[in-house]
C-alpha positions as CSV (number, residue, x, y, z in Angstrom):
1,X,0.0,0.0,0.0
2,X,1.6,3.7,-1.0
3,X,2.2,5.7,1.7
4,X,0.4,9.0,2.5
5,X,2.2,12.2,2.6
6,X,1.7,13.0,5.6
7,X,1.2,9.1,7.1
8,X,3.4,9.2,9.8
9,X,2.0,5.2,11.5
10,X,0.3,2.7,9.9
11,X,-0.9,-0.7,11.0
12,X,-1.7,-3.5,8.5
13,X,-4.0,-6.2,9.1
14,X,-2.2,-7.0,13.4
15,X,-3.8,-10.2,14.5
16,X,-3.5,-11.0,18.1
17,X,-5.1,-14.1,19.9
18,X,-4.6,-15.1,23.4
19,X,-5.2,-18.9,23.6
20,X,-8.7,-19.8,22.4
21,X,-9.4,-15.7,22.7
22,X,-9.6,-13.5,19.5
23,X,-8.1,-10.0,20.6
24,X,-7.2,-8.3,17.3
25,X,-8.6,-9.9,13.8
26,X,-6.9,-7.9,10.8
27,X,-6.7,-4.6,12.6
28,X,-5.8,-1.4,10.2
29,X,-5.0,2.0,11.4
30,X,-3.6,5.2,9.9
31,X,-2.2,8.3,12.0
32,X,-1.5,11.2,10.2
33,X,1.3,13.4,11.5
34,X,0.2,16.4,13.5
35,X,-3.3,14.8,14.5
36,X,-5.0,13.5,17.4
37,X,-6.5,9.8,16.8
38,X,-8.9,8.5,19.0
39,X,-9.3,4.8,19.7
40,X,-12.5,3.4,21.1
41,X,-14.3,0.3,22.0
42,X,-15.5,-1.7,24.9
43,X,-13.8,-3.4,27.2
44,X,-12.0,-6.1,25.4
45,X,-12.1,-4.7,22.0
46,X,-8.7,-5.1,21.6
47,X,-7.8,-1.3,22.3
48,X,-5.1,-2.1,24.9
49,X,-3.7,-4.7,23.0
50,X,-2.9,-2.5,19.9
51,X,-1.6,0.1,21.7
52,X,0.8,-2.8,23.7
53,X,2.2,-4.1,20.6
54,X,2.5,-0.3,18.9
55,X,4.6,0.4,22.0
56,X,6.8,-3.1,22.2
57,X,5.1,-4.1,25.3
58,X,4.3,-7.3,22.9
59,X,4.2,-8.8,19.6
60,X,1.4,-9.7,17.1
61,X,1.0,-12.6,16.0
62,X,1.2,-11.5,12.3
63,X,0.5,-8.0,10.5
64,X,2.6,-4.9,9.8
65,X,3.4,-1.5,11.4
66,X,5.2,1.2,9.6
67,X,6.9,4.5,11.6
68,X,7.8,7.5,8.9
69,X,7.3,5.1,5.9
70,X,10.0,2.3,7.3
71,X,8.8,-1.3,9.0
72,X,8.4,-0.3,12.0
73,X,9.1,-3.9,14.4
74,X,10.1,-2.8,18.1
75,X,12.3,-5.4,20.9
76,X,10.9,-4.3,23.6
77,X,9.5,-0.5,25.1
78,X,12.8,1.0,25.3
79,X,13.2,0.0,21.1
80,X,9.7,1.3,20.9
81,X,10.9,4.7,22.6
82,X,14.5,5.0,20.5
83,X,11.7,5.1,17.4
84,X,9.9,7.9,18.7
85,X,6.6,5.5,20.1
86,X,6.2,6.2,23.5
87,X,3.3,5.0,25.7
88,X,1.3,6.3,29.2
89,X,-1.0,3.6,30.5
90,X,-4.6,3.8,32.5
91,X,-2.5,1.7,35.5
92,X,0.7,2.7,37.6
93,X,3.3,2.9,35.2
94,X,6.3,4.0,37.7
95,X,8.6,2.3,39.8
96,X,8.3,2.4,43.2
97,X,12.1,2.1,45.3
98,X,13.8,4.8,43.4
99,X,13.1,8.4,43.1
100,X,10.8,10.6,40.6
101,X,14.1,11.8,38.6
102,X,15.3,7.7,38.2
103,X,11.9,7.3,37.0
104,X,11.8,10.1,34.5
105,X,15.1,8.7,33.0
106,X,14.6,4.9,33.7
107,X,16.8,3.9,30.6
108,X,18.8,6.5,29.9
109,X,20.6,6.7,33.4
110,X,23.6,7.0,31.0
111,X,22.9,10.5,30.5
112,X,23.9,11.5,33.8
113,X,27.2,9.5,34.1
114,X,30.5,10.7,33.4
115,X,34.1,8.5,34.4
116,X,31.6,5.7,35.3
117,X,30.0,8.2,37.9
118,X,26.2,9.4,38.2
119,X,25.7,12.6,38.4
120,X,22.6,12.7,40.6
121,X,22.8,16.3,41.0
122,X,22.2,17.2,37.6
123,X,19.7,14.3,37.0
124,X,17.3,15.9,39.8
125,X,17.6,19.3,38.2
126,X,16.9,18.1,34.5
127,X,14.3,16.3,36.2
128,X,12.8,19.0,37.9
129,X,12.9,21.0,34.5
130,X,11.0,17.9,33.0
131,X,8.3,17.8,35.3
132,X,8.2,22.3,34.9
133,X,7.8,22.0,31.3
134,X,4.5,20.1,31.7
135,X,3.3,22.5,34.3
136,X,3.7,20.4,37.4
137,X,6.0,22.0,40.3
138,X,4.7,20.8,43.2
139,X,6.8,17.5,42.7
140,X,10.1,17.3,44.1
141,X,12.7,15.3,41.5
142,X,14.4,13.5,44.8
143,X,11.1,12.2,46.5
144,X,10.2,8.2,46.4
145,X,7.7,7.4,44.2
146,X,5.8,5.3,46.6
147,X,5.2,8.0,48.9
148,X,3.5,10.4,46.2
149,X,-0.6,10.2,45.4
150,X,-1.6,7.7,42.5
151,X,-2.2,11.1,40.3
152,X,1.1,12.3,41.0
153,X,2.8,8.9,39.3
154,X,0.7,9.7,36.4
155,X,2.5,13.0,35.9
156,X,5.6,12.2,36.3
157,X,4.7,9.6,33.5
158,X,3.6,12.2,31.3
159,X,7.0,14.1,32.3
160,X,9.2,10.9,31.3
161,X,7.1,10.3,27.9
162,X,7.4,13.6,26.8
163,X,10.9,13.9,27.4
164,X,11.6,11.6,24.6
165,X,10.2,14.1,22.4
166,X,8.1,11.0,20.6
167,X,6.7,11.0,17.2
168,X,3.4,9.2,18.5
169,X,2.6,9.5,22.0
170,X,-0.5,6.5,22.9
171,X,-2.5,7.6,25.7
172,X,-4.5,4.5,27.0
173,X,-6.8,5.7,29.1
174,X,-4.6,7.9,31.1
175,X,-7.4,10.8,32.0
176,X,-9.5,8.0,34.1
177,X,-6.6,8.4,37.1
178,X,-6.9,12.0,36.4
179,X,-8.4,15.0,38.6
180,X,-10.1,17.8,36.3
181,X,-7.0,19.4,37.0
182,X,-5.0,16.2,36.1
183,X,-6.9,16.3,33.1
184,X,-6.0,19.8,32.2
185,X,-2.6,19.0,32.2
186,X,-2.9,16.3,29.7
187,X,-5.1,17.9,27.4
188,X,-2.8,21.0,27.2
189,X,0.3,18.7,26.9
190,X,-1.8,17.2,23.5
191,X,-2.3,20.2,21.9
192,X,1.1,20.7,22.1
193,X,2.3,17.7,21.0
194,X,-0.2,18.3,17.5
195,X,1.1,21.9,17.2
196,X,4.8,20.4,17.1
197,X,3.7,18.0,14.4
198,X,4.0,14.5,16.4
199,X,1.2,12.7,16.8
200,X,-1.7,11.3,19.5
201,X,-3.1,8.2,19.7
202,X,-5.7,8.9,22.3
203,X,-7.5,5.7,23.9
204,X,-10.5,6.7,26.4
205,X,-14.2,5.3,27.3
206,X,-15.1,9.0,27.9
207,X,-17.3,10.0,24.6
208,X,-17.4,13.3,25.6
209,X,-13.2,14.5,25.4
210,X,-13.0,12.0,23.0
211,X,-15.1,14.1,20.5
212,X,-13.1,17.7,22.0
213,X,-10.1,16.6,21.8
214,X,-9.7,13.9,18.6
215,X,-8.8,14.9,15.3
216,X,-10.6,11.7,13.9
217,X,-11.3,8.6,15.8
218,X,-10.8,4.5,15.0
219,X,-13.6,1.9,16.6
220,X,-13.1,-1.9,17.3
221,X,-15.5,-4.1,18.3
222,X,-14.4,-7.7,18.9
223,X,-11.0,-7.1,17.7
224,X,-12.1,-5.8,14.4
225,X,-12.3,-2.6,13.1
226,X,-15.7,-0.9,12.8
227,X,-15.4,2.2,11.4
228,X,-13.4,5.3,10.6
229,X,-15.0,8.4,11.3
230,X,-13.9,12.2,10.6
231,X,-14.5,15.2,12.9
232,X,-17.6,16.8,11.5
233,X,-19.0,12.9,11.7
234,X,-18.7,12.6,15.2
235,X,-22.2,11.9,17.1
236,X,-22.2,10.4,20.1
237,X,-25.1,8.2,20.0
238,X,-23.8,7.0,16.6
239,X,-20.3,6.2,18.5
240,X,-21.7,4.0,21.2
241,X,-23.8,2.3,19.2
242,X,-20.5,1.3,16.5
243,X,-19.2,0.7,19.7
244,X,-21.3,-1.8,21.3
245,X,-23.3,-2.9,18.2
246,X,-26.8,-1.7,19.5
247,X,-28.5,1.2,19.6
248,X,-27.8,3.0,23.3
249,X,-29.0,6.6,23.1
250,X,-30.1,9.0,26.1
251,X,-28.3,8.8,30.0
252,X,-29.0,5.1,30.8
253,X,-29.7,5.9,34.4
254,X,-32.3,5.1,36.5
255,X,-36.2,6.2,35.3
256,X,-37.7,6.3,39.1
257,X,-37.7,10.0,40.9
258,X,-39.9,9.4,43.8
259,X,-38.8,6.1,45.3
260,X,-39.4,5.2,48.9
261,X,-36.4,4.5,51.6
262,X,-36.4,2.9,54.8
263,X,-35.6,4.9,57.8
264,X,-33.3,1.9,59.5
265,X,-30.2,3.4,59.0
266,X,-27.3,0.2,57.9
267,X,-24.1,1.7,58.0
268,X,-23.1,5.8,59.6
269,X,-20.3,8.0,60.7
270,X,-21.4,9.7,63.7
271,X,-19.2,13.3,63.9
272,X,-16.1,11.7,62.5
273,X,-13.1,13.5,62.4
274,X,-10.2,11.5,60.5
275,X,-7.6,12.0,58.0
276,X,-9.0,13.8,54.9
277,X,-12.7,14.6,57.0
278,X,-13.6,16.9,59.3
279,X,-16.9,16.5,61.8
280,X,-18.4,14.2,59.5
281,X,-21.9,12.8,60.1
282,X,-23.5,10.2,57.0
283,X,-26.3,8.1,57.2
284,X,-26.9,5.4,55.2
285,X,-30.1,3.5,55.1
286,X,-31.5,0.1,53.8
287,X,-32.2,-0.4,50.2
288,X,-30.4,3.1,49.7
289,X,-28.4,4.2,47.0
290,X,-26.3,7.3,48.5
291,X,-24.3,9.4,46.7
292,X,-21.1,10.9,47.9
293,X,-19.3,13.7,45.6
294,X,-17.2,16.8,45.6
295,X,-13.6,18.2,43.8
296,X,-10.5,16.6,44.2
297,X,-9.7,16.1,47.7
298,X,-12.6,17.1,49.1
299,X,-12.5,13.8,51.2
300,X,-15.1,11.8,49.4
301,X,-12.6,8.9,48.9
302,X,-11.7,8.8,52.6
303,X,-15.1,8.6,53.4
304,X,-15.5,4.7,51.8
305,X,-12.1,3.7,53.2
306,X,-13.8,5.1,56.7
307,X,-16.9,3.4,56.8
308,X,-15.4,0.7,55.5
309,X,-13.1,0.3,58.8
310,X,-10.0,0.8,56.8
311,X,-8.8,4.4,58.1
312,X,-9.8,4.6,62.2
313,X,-11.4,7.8,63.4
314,X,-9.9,10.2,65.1
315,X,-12.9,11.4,66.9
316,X,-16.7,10.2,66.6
317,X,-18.1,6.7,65.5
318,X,-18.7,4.8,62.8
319,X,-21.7,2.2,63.8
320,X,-23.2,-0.3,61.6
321,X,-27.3,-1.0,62.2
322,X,-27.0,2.0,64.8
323,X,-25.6,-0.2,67.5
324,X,-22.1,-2.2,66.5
325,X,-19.2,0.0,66.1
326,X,-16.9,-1.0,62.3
327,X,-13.5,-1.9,64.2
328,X,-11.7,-2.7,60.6
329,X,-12.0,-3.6,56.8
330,X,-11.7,-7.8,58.1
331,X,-14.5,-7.4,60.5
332,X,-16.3,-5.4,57.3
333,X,-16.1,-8.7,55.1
334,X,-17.5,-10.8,57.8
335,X,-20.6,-8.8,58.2
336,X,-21.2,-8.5,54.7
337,X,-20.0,-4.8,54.0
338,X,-18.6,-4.4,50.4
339,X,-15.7,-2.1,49.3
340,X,-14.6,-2.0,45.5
341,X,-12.0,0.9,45.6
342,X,-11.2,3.3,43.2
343,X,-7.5,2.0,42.6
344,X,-8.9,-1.4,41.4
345,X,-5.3,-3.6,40.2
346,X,-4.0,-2.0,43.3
347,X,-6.4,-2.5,46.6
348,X,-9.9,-4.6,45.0
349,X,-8.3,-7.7,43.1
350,X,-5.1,-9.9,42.9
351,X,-4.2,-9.2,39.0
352,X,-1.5,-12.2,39.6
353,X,-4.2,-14.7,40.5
354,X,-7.3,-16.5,38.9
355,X,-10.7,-15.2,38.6
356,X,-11.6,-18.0,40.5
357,X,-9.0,-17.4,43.6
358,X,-10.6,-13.6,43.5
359,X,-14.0,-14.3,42.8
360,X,-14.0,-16.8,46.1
361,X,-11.4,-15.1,48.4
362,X,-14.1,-13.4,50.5
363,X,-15.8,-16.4,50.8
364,X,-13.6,-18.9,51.8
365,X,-14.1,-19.0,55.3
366,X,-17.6,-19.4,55.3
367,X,-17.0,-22.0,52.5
368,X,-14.5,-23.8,55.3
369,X,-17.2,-24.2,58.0
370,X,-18.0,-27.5,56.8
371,X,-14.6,-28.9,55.9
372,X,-12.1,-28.2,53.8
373,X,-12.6,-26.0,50.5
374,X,-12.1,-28.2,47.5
375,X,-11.0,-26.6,44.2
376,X,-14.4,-28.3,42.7
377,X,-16.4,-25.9,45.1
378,X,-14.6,-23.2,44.0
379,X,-14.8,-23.4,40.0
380,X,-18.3,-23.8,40.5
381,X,-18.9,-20.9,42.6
382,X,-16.5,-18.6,40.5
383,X,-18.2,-20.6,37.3
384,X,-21.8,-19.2,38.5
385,X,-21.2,-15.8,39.3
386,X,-18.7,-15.0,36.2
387,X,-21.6,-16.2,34.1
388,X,-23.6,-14.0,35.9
389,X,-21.9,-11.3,35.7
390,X,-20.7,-12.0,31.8
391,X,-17.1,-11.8,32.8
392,X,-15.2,-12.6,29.2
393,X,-12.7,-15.0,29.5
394,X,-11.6,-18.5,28.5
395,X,-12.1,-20.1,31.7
396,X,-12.3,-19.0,35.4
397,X,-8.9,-19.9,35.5
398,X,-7.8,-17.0,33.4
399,X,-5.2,-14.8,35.6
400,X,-7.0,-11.1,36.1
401,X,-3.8,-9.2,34.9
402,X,-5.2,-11.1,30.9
403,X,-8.6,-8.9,31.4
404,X,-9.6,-6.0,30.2
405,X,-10.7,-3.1,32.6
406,X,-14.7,-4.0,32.8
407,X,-14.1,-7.2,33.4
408,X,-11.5,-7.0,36.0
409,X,-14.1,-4.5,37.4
410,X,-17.2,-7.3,37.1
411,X,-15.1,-9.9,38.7
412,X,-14.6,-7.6,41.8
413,X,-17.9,-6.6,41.7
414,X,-19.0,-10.9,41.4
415,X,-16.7,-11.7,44.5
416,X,-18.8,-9.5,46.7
417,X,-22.2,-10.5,45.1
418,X,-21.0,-14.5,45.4
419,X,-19.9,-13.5,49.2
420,X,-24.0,-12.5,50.0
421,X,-22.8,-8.4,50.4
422,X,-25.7,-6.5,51.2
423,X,-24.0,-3.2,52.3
424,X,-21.7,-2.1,49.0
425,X,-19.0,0.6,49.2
426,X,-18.7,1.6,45.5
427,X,-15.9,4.1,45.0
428,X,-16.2,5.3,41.1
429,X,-16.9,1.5,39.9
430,X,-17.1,2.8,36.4
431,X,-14.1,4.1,36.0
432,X,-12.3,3.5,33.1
433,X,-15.1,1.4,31.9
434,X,-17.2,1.2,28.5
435,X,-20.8,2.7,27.7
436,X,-21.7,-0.8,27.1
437,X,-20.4,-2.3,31.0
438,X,-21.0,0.9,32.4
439,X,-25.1,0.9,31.6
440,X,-24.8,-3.4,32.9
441,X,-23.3,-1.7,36.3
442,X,-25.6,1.0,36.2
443,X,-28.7,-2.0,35.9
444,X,-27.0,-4.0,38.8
445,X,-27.2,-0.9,41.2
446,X,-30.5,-0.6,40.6
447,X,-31.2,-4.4,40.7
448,X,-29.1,-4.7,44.0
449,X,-31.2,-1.5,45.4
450,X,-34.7,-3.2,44.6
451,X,-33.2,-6.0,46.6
452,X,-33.0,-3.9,49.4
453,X,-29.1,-3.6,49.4
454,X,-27.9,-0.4,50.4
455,X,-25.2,1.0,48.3
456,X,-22.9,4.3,48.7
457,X,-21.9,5.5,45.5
458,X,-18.8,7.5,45.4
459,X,-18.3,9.1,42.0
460,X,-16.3,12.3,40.4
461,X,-19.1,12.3,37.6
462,X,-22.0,14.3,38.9
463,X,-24.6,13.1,35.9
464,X,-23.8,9.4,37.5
465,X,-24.5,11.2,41.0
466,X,-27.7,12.5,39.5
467,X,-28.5,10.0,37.6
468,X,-28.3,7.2,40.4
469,X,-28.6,8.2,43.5
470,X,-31.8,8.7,46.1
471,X,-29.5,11.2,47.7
472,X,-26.5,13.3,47.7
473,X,-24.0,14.4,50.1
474,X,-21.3,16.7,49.0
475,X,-18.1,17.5,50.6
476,X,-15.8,20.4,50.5
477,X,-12.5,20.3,52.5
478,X,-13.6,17.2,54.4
479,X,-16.7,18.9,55.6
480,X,-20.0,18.0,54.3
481,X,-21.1,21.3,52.7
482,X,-24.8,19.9,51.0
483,X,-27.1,17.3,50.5
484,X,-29.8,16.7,47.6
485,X,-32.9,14.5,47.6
486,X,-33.3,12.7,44.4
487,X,-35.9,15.2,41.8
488,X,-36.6,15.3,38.1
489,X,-35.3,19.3,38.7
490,X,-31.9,18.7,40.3
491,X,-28.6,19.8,37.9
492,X,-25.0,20.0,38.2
493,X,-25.4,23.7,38.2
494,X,-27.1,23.5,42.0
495,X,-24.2,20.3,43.1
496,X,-21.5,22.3,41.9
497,X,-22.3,25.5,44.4
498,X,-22.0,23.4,47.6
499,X,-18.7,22.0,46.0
500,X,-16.9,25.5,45.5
């Protein structure tokens, strides 16, 4: 095939299967220099694993790639990066043990060394210079990685992409472990990188930036491409449904407004005062759905981990059914409480193990009361409810790290469903997820909620607040600064006041 002019990557017909699973079937893809490319698809489309083997995290299985009109066949990320292909992913990307400046030049160390000596000094300044030119200065080049927020590894990724200068720069959905400021950052550092005349490759489940910020945008469905769309053809309704294959127009959220709750109250924090939350009192009542928002650290986040028994009060109580006090996240499981965190690969699942060790681990000692736990029990258990919860994958024995991000998310979500959970801590369970699994978790809340589970929904999107919950509490530097009951008149406009 002739090259474009201005073609600066192509893909030709990348084939990709994982065992018996189909990830990429003939895949094509053209970016143009100077352009921002979105990718899209649902959760297992095969997005990730384009973007994996574009970057030399792995190889296809047959197919072309071409970089500036040359074959284009990277050993490895650091080949990948020598090209000019550089890559930010959705999940940590840094390494924790050394400081943000080895992390920014993880590589190219060599830079820095002169008689066989490393200049740290100058390493921390260049560093610091990095991490300026995106706009961040609040990072300091010598600090561990491991002690910095998960937002703050993000950046200095951005820092150590861009410092490669890369031709194509793959974003795979990066903006979903994002703040709005976060997100600011990134969208500027785009622009940038299109006025220089590199190129984006811009993965994200968020319709909405997708159609600001792309150029043109590339949709997979199954592993095979879909369709090819221009600006002026964007439509969102038209997107989801080349997306997903059905038509999926309008919110998906609940339809009830005026829906009756229960006055026992399941789970509360009585005047709490603990790290992020200041004289905090939150009720939350039986066959609920409660919805906790607010900006970046307002303390909404801290308030799941709270109730939830994993950060201890400083002052006040946090009491489930009004009478026992939550002592810590262990006495939480065995009482039935729930808690999918935000940081899913990092605090919900074991990405090393099975979906079958993850979908049973809650359960296993209630599985042990009568005798030991054969491997039989447990297939069928994690068998049932990964059918249940349409969880694509060979077997149950699939290791979670092989998954895409909605079905990593539905096999947390089955391990507290197969446990009997009737008190669910959701902290922003569609994150990084597809319109398609994002409407099936929407349809579970509501299913859970009509059988009289109680759910708190934390969430950074306040149309999912609206959209979901019977209430609203909002927080604003740790203190609760408003509350909404659920009505066919409330807006972002009135949530957003109490947050600012």
């Amino acid at each position: 095939m002739p090259e474009k002019k201005n073609c600066l990557f192509r893909a030709e017909k990348i084939c990709k299967s994982f065992g018996a699973v189909r990830a990429l079937a003939d895949f094509d893809i053209v970016i143009e220099a100077g352009e921002i490319r979105g990718l899209v698809g649902e959760n297992g489309s095969g997005k990730s694993t384009f973007s994996s083997i574009a970057a030399g995290i792995q190889k296809s299985d047959s197919g072309h790639m071409y970089l500036k009109g040359k074959e284009y066949r990277p050993d490895g990320t650091v080949d990948a990066v020598d090209h000019g292909v550089s890559m930010v992913v959705q999940e940590q990307g840094t390494i924790t043990g050394i400081s943000v400046a080895a992390n920014i030049f993880f590589g190219k160390e060599s830079m820095f060394v002169k008689h066989g000596i490393l200049n740290t000094r100058e390493m921390n300044r260049t560093a610091e210079k990095a991490l300026k030119d995106i706009g961040v200065e609040n990072i300091a080049p010598e600090q561990r990685t491991e002690k910095l927020s998960f937002e703050d590894r993000k950046l200095i990724e951005l820092a150590r992409a861009l410092y490669t200068n890369p031709g194509l720069w793959i974003i795979d959905e990066t903006t979903t472990a994002l703040s709005l400021s976060g997100r600011d950052i990134l969208y500027d550092l785009m622009r940038k990188v299109k006025e220089s005349g590199s190129s984006v490759l811009f993965i994200s489940h968020d319709i909405d930036e997708i159609m600001e910020m792309c150029d043109s945008l590339t949709i997979l469905r199954d592993g095979v491409l879909t369709a090819n769309l221009k600006k002026e053809e964007f439509n969102a309704d038209k997107i989801r449904q080349l997306m997903i294959g059905r038509e999926l127009s309008g919110h998906y959220y609940r339809e009830d407004v005026d829906e009756h709750i229960s006055e026992d109250v399941v789970l509360e924090m009585e005047n709490v005062t603990a790290a992020g939350i200041k004289n905090a009192t939150i009720k939350l009542h039986r066959g609920e759905v409660l919805g906790i928002g607010g900006l970046s650290d307002c303390g909404m986040h801290e308030v799941g981990k709270i109730l939830y028994g994993l950060i201890p009060p400083q002052q006040g109580r946090v009491l489930k059914d009004g009478r026992e006090e939550v002592k810590s996240a262990s006495w939480a499981v065995r009482r039935n409480i729930a808690y999918v965190s935000k940081n899913r690969d990092q605090e919900s699942m074991m990405p090393i193990c099975s979906i079958r060790d993850n979908i049973c681990l809650p359960s296993l000692r209630d599985m042990a009361k009568f005798g030991p736990v054969s491997v039989r029990k447990q297939k069928a258990m994690a068998e049932t409810w990964s059918e249940k919860m349409e969880v694509k994958a060979a077997s149950v024995s699939a290791y979670c790290n092989t998954l895409s991000g909605g079905n990593k998310q539905k096999v947390v979500l089955a391990k507290w469903l197969a446990k009997g959970a009737d008190i669910l801590i959701l902290d922003c369970p569609t994150r990084g997820i597809d319109v398609g699994t994002k409407a099936a978790i929407y349809q579970l809340i509501e299913t859970l909620k009509k059988e009289g589970k109680s759910i708190l929904l934390i969430s950074e999107e306040l149309p999912e607040l609206i959209g979901m919950s019977d209430r609203i509490i909002l927080l604003k530097d740790g203190e609760v600064s408003g509350e909404f009951e659920r009505s066919e008149g409330l807006s972002e406009a009135k949530l957003i006041q109490k947050m600012i």
